[in-house]
N, C-alpha and C positions, 0 to 999 in steps of 0.2 A: 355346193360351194361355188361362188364367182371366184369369176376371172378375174374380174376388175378391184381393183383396191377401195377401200369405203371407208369412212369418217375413224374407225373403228379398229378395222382390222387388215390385214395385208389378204390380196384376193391368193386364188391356185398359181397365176402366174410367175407374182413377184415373189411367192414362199419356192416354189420350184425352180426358178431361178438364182435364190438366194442360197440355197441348200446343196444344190446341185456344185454350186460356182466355189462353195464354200468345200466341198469333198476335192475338189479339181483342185483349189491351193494347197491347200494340208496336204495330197496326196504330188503336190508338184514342189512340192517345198522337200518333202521326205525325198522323193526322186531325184533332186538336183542335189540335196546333202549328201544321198547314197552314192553320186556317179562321180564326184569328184574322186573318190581314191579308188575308182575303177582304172586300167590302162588301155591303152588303144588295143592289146592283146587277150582282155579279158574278153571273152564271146557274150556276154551281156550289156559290152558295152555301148555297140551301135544298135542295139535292140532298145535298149532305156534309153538313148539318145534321140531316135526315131518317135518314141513313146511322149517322152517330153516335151521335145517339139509339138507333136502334133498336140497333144492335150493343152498345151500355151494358148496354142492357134485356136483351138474348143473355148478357152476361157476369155480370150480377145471378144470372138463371136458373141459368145452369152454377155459378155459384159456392157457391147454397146447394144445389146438389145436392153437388158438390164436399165441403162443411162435412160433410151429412148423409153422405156415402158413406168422408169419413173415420173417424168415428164410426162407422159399421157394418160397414167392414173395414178396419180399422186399420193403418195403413201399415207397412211395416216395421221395424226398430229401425235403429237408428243404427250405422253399423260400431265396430267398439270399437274400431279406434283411434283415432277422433277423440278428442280432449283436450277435457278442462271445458268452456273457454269455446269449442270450438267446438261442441260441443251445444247452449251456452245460445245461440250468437248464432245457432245454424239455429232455433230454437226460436221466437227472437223473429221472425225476418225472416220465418218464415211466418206468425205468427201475422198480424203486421202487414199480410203480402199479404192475408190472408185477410178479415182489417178490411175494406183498400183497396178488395178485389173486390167486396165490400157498399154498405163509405159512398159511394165515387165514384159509382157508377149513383144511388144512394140523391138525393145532393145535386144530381145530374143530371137526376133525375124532378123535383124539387123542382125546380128553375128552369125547365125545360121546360114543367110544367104551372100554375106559378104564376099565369099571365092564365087559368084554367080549362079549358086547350087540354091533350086527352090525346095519350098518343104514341103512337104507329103502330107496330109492329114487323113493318115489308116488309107492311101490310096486311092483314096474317095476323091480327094477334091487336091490338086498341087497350087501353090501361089507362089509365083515365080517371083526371083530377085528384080526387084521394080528398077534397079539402079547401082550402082557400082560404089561402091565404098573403102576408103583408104583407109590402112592401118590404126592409124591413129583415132578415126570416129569408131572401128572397129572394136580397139581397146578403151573406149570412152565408153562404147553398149557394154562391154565385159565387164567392167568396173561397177555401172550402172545396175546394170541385172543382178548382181550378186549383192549390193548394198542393197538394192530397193528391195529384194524378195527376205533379206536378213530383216530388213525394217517393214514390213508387210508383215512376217511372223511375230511382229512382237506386236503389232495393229491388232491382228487377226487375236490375241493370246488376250488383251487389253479389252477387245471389242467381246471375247466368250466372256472373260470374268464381270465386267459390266453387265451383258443381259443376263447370267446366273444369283448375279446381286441383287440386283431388279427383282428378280424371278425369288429365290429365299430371304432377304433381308429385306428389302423396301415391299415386296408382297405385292405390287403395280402388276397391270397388265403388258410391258413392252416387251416382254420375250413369250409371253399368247398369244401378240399379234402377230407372231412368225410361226407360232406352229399351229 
């Protein structure tokens, strides 16, 4: 199998990255829904909080390699017979995942390191608070992270039912070229 992406089909990279990046939100989506009705006295609490963090900070990484690796091997085209608007709306829904997989980690560093506490990723690698932030931008990422990751699941839900459609109903190849 290539690496690289062809007229046709998506290479090992962009499927391994897509797939990868794809279990890392579902399973950061499910962890930020389970930890809100934890309390700071539950013992699993700063354990899935550590957890979360760092796996944002994993999805941040993958995702601008993701952007960059689109860019340099360009996905393949669209089957032709998709119709207008469903090119435009594939078009937007990824862009906007592509947003998603940036801003949420983004506004998630941002809360995280707002008291000037950097974040750990599994110990492996810390990225410290680049800069000091006031209450206010503070609860503006809070606001932010919690709407964008609510509206990213329902991308994510919109973007499965789409290439399962594709996949049983219009009988196209755009969900082969990902596996």
């Amino acid at each position: 199998m290539m690496l690289q992406n062809s007229a046709d089909r998506y290479g090992l990279l962009a499927k391994s990255l897509h797939w990868i990046i794809a279990l890392l939100i579902i399973g950061l989506l499910w962890l930020g829904w389970y930890m809100v009705d934890l309390t700071y006295y539950d013992p699993w609490y700063y354990d899935s909080l550590a957890i979360h963090k760092a796996l944002g900070m994993v999805v941040l990484l993958l995702a601008l390699l993701t952007i960059f690796w689109h860019f340099y091997s360009r996905p393949p085209a669209y089957e032709s017979t998709l119709k207008s608007w469903e090119r435009l709306a594939a078009r937007i829904t990824h862009t906007l995942l592509f947003a998603a997989m940036v801003a949420i980690p983004i506004t998630g560093y941002l809360i995280s390191t707002s008291e000037g506490e950097a974040v750990s990723i599994f110990g492996w690698i810390t990225i410290p608070a680049l800069f000091p932030i006031n209450d206010e931008v503070r609860n503006l990422a809070i606001d932010l992270h919690y709407y964008l990751a609510y509206g990213t699941a329902g991308l994510v839900l919109v973007h499965a039912l789409a290439a399962l459609k594709h996949q049983f109903v219009d009988r196209d190849n755009t969900l082969k070229k990902m596996l």
